[in-house]
C-alpha positions in Angstrom: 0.0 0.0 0.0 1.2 3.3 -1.0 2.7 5.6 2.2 1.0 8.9 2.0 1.8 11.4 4.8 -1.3 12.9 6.8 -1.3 16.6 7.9 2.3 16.7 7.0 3.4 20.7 8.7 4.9 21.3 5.4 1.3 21.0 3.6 0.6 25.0 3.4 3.7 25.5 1.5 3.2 22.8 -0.9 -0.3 24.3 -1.5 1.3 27.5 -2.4 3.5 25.7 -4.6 0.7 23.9 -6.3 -1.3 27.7 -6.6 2.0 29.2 -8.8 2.4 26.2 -10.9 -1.7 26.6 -11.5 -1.4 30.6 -11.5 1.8 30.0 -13.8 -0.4 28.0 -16.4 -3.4 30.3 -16.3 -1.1 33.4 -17.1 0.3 31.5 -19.4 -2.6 30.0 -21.0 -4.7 33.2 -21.1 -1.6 35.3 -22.8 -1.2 32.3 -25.5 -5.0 32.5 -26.2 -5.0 36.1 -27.0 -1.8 35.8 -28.6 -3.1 33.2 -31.0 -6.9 34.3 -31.4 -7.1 34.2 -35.6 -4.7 31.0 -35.7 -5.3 27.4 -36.4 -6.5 25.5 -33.3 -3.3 23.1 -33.9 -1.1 25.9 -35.6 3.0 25.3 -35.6 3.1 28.4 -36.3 6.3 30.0 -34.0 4.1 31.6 -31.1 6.1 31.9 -27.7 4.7 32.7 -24.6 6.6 33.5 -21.6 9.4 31.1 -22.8 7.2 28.6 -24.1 6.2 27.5 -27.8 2.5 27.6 -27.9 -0.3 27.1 -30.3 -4.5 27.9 -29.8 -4.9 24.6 -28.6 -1.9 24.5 -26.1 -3.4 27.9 -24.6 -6.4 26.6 -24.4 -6.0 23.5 -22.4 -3.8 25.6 -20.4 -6.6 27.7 -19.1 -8.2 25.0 -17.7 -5.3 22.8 -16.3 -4.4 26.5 -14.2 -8.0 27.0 -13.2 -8.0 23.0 -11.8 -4.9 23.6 -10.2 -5.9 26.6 -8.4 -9.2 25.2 -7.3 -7.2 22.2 -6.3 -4.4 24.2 -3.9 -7.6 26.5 -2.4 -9.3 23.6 -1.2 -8.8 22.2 2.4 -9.9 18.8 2.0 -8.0 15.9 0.3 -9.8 17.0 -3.2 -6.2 19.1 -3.6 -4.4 15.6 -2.7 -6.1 14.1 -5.7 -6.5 16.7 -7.8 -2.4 17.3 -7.6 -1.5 13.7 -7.7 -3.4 13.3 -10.9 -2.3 16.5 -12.7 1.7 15.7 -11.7 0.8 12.9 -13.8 -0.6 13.9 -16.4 1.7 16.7 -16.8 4.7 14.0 -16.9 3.0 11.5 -19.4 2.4 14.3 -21.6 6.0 16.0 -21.2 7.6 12.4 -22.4 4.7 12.0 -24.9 5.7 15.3 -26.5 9.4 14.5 -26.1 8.7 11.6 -28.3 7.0 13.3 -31.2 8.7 16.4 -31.0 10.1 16.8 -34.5 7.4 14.9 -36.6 3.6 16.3 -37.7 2.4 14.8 -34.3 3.4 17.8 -32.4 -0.1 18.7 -32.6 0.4 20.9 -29.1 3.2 22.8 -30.9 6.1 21.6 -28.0 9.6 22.8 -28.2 12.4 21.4 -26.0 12.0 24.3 -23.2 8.2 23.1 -22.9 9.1 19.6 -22.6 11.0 20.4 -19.5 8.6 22.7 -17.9 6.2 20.5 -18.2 8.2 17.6 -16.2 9.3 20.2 -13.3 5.9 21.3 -13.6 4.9 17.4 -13.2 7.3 16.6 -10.7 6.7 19.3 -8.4 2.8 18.7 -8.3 3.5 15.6 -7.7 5.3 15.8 -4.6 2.6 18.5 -3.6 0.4 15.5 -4.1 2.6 13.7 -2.2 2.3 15.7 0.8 -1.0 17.4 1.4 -3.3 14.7 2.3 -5.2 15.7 5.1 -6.9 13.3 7.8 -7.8 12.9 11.6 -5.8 13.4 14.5 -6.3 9.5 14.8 -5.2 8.6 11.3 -2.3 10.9 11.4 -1.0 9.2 14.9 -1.2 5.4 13.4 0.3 7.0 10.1 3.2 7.9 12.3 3.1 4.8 14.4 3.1 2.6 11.7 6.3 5.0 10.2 8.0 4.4 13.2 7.2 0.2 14.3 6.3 -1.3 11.1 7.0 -4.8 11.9 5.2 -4.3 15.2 2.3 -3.0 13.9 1.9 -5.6 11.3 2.5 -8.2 13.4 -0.9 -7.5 15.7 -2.8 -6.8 13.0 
């Protein structure tokens, strides 16, 4: 079973960190869409964006992914947990995905190589935010650390 720390003290920051990247990719999203209003929805066109290559489409999904992201970091509840697990991955299949098809017609997201690696820092780092901001009970937090602490015990009286 996967070890996920519970009310970790470190979880405000990581929510802050999870509100730039999303804040980050609404900016960034919102500036490409007005930049490429009048484009192709999957143009190759050479738009940049705050460093970024970026077409209609790109900007477009960006909106979205920063307004998830910053719903995700406001929330108290464990909805942030998922919702920043989920998007770390997301972000890091497509980074590789990209990668792949970077210099053939598939680049239909109009990736360069300095997108590609955003996107994987961007992946990585809501990831460990995931990682770190789920948020339980007193009770569950205590036998979290227990368990951390006696393993063997505690799965031997189980």
């Amino acid at each position: 079973m996967a070890h996920f720390p519970v009310n970790h003290p470190a979880r405000p920051l990581y929510r802050v960190f999870a509100g730039l990247v999303g804040l980050y990719i609404l900016v960034f999203g919102v500036w490409g869409v007005v930049q490429t209003w009048g484009d192709p929805l999957f143009g190759r066109s050479s738009n940049w964006v705050l460093g970024l290559r970026t077409n209609l489409a790109f900007s477009l999904v960006s909106v979205v992914f920063g307004i998830v992201l910053i719903i995700g970091a406001s929330r108290r509840g464990n909805l942030g947990h998922y919702m920043n697990l989920t998007a770390g991955v997301v972000f890091l299949v497509t980074g590789i995905a990209m990668m792949s098809v970077l210099q053939t017609g598939a680049n239909f997201l109009n990736f360069s190589m300095s997108t590609v690696i955003v996107s994987l820092i961007f992946g990585l780092l809501l990831l460990a935010t995931g990682l770190y901001d789920k948020i339980g009970s007193h009770e569950h937090a205590e036998a979290e650390r227990m368990n951390r602490r006696h393993p063997i015990s505690e799965a031997g009286t189980r």
